[in-house]
C-alpha positions as CSV (number, residue, x, y, z in Angstrom):
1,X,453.0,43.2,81.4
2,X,456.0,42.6,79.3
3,X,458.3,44.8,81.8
4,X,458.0,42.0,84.7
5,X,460.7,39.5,83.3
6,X,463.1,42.5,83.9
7,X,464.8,42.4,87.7
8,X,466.0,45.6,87.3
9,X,462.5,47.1,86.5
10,X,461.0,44.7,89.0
11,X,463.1,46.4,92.1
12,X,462.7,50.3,90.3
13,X,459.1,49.8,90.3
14,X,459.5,48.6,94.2
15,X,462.0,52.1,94.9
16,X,460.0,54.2,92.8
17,X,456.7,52.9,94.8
18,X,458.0,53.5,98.3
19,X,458.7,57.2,96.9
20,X,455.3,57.6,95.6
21,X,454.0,56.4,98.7
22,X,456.4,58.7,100.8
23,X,456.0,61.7,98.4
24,X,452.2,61.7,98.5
25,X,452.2,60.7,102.8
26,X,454.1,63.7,103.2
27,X,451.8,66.3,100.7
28,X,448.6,64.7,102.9
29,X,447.4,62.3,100.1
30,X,448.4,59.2,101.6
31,X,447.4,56.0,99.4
32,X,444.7,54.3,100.9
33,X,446.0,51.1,102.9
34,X,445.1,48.1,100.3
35,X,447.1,49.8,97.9
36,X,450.9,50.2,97.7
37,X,453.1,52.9,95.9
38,X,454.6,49.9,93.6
39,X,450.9,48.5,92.8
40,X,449.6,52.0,91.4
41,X,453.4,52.4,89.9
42,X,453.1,49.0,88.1
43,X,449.9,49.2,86.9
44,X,449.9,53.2,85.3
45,X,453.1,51.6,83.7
46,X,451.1,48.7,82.4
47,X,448.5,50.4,81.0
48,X,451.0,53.2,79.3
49,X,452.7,49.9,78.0
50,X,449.6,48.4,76.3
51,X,448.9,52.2,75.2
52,X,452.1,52.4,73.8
53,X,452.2,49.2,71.8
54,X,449.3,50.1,70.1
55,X,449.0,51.7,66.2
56,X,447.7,55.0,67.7
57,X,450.4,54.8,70.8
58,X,452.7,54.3,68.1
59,X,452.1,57.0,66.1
60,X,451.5,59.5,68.9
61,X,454.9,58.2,70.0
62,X,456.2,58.8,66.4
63,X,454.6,62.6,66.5
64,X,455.9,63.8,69.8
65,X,459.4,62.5,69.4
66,X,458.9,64.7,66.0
67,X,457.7,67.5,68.1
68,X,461.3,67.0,71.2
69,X,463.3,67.3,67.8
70,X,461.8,70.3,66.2
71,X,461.3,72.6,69.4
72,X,465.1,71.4,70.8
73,X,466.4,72.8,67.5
74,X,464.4,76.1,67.4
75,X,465.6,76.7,70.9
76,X,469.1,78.2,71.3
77,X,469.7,76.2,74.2
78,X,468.2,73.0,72.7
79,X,466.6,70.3,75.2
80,X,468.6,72.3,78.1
81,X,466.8,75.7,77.1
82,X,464.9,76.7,80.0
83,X,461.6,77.2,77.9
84,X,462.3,73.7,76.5
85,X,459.5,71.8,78.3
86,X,457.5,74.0,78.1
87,X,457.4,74.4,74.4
88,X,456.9,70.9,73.9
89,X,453.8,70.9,76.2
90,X,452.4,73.7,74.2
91,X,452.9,71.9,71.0
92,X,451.5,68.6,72.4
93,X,447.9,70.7,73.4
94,X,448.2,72.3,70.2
95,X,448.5,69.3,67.9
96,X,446.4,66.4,70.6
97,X,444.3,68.7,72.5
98,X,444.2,70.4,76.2
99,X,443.2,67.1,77.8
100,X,446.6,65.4,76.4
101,X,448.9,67.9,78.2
102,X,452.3,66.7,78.9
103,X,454.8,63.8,76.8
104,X,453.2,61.1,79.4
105,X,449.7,61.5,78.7
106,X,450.2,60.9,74.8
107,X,451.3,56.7,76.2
């Protein structure tokens, strides 16, 4: 993964995995005990990276930005508008499919 020469990633994906770990703990989903919050952090971001670097992650990428710029300018409020997420979700599903819900899903 391309993101490991980078010291600041490598100690965000060590934070961000001791949250995931504490997040889920506390909900009742603890991880099981061979694997860490920063081991499932590093390797959904690896694959989402691969994904991404791809023709069809690239042109996903290229289509959803398309889709944050259109809804943020048909909303009054733009990307603060409080139905903003929302109507980018619903464009995503429209345009990729229910299964692709969400900006993340399309890496």
């Amino acid at each position: 993964m391309q993101m490991d020469s980078d010291p600041r990633l490598a100690k965000w994906f060590q934070e961000q995995g001791g949250e995931l770990e504490n997040a889920m703990r506390d909900v009742g989903t603890p991880l099981p005990p061979e694997l860490s919050g920063e081991m499932l952090v590093r390797g959904l971001l690896g694959e989402a990276e691969k994904r991404l670097r791809s023709a069809e992650g690239q042109a996903r990428a290229t289509q959803i930005a398309d889709i944050v710029k259109q809804v943020a300018a048909e909303l009054p409020g733009g990307q603060k508008d409080p139905a903003f997420l929302e109507s980018v979700e619903a464009r995503i599903r429209e345009l990729f499919g229910p299964e692709n819900d969400g900006p993340s899903a399309s890496a």
